[in-house]
C-alpha positions in Angstrom: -9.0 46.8 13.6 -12.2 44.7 13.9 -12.2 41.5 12.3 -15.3 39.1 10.0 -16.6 36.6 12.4 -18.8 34.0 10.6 -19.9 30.2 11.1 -19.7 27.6 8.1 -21.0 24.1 7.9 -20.0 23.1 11.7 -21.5 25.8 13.5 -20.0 28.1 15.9 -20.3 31.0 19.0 -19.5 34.2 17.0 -17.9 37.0 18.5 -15.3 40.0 18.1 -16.6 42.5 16.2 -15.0 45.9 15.1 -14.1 47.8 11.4 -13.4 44.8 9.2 -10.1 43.9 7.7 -11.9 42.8 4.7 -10.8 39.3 3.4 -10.1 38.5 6.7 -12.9 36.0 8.0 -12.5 34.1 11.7 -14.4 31.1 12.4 -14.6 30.1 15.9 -14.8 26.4 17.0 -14.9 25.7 13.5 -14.3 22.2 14.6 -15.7 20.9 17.6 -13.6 18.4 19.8 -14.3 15.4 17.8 -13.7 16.9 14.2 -10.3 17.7 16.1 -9.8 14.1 17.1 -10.7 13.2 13.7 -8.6 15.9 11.7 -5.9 14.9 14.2 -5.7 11.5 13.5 -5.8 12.3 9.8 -2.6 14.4 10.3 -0.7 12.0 12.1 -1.4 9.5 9.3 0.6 12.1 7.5 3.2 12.6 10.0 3.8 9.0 9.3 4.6 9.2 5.5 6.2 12.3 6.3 8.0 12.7 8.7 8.0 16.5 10.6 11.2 18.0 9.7 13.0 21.5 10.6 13.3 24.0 7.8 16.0 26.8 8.0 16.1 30.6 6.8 17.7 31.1 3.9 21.1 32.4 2.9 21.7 32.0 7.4 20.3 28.3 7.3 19.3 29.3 11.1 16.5 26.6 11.9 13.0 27.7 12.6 11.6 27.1 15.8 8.7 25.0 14.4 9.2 21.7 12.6 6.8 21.1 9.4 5.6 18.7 7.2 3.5 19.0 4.2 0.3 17.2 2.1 -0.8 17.6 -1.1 0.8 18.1 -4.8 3.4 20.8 -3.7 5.0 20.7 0.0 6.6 24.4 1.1 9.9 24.3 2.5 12.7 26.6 2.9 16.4 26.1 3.0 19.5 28.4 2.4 18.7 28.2 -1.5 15.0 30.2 -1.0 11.8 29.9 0.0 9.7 27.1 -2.5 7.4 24.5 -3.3 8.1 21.2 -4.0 6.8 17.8 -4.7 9.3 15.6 -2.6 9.8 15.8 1.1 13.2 17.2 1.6 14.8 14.4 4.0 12.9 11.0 2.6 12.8 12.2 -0.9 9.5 10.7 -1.3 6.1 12.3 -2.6 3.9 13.9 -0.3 0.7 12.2 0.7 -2.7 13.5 -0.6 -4.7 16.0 1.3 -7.2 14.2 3.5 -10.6 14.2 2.9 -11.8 16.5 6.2 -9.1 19.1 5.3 -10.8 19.1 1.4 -14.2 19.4 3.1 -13.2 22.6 5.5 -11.6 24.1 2.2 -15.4 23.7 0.1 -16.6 24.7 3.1 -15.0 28.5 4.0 -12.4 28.8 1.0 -15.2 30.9 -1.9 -12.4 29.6 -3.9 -13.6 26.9 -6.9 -10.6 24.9 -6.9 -9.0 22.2 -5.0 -5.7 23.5 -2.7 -2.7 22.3 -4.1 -0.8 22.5 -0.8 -0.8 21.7 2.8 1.8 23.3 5.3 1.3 21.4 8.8 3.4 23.0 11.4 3.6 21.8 14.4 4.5 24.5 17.6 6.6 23.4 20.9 5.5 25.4 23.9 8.7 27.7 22.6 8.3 28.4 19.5 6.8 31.1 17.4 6.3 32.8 13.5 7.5 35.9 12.7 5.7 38.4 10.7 5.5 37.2 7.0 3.0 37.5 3.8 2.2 34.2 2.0 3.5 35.1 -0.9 5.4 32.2 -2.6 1.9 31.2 -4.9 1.6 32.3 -8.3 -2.3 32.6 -7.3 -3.3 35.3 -5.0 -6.6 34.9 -6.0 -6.9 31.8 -4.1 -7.3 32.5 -0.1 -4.9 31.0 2.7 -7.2 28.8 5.1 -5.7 28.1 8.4 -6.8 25.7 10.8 -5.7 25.2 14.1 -5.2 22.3 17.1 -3.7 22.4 20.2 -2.4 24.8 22.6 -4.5 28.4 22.2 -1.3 31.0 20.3 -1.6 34.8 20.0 -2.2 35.3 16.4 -0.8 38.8 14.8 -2.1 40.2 11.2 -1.3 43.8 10.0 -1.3 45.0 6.3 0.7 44.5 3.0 3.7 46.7 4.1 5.7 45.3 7.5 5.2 48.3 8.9 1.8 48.7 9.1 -0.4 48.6 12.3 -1.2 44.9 13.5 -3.8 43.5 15.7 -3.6 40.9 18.1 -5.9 37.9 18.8 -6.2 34.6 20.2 -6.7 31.4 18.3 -7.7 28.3 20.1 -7.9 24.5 19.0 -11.1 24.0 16.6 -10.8 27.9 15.2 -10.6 28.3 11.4 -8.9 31.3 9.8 -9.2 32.9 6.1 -7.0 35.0 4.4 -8.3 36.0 1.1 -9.4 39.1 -0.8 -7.3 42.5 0.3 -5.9 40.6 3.6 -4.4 37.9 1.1 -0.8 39.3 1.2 -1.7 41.0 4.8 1.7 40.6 7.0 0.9 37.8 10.1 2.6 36.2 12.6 2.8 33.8 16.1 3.7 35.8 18.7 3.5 33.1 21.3 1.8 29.8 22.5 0.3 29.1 25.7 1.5 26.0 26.7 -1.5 23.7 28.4 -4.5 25.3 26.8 -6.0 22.0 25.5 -5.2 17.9 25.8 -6.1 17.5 22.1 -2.3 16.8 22.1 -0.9 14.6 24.3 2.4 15.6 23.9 0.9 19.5 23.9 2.1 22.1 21.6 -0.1 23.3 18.4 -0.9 22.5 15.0 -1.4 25.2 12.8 -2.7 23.4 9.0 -2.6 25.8 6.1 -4.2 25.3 2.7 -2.9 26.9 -0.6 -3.9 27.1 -3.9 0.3 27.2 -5.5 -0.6 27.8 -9.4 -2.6 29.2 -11.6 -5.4 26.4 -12.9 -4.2 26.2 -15.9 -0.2 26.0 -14.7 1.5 23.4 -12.6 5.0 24.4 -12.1 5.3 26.0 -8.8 8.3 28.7 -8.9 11.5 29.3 -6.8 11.6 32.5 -4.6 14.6 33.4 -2.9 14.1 36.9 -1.8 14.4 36.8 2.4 12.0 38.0 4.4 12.4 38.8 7.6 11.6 37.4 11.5 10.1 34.3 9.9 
């Protein structure tokens, strides 16, 4: 599976090439060392009105190996109740804080979407931890893309196809690189398979950041819905 390699406003080296997985767009070194420094400051800002927390599977309540935090309208979260969107964090019950302006600027700048995300999932990676194979799913608007940055320690980055069983291709995404799920790779399965721990000092205390923008609902509907169906390795 050969994947779209382009370069947006902050220009980039391009390189893999091979059959397209079409939606599927990679920019790499998106963002150069100081838009990292500058996004990462940004997120801590975040950190500080809310706080990283640990989500946990549903119906097991196992916790996830990465903790999370959220910006925007609508935070994701999952519990023992489902997989959902809300607009309070779950531990501080307070709002979550708006989207900051570099994160709004990337999305203009690689989404092709017209409107403003509604949701930011930060999740932060320990040397240990990892994502099991999953479609993003819990939107009512797939025809909004996913736009994934990342900072931090480099991860090997899995996609394969709608169904779970389909073939998947393996890649490396380092600090800076921007990722796009839209079009037919929208609901594509994907997955961390593993971190590789002292990759980059963006992070003093090392690990990754993986931030990913959503579009929850419809334009014309705000009330984000409750799934509770489970799906698996996440």
């Amino acid at each position: 599976m050969k994947v779209t390699v382009e370069s947006g406003l902050f220009p980039a080296p391009v390189s893999p090439t091979a059959e397209p997985l079409p939606g599927l767009r990679i920019y790499p070194g998106y963002l150069d060392r100081a838009r990292q420094e500058g996004l990462l400051a940004a997120i801590r800002q975040v950190f500080a009105a809310a706080p990283l927390f640990t989500s946990r599977m549903p119906r097991s309540g196992r916790p996830m190996s990465v903790r999370m935090s959220n910006c925007g309208p609508f935070g994701w979260l999952s519990d023992e109740g489902g997989y959902r969107y809300a607009p309070m964090h779950p531990e501080t019950g307070q709002p979550w804080p708006p989207i900051p302006d570099a994160l709004i600027a990337a999305w203009n700048d690689i989404a092709r979407y017209p409107q403003r995300p509604e949701a930011c999932l930060i999740n932060y990676y320990g040397p240990d931890a990892k994502m099991g194979l999953h479609q993003d799913r819990d939107e009512q608007d797939f025809a909004a893309p996913v736009v994934s940055l990342s900072l931090g320690d480099s991860c090997l980055f899995r996609v394969g196809g709608k169904k779970r069983g389909d073939p998947t291709h393996s890649f490396r995404l380092n600090s800076g690189d921007a990722l796009v799920l839209g079009g037919e790779a929208r609901l594509a399965f994907h997955g961390v398979d593993r971190i590789y721990p002292g990759t980059s000092s963006l992070l003093g205390e090392g690990g990754r950041i993986n931030v990913t923008m959503r579009r929850v609902t419809h334009p014309a509907d705000l009330r984000p819905q409750r799934r509770t169906e489970v799906l698996q390795d996440r």
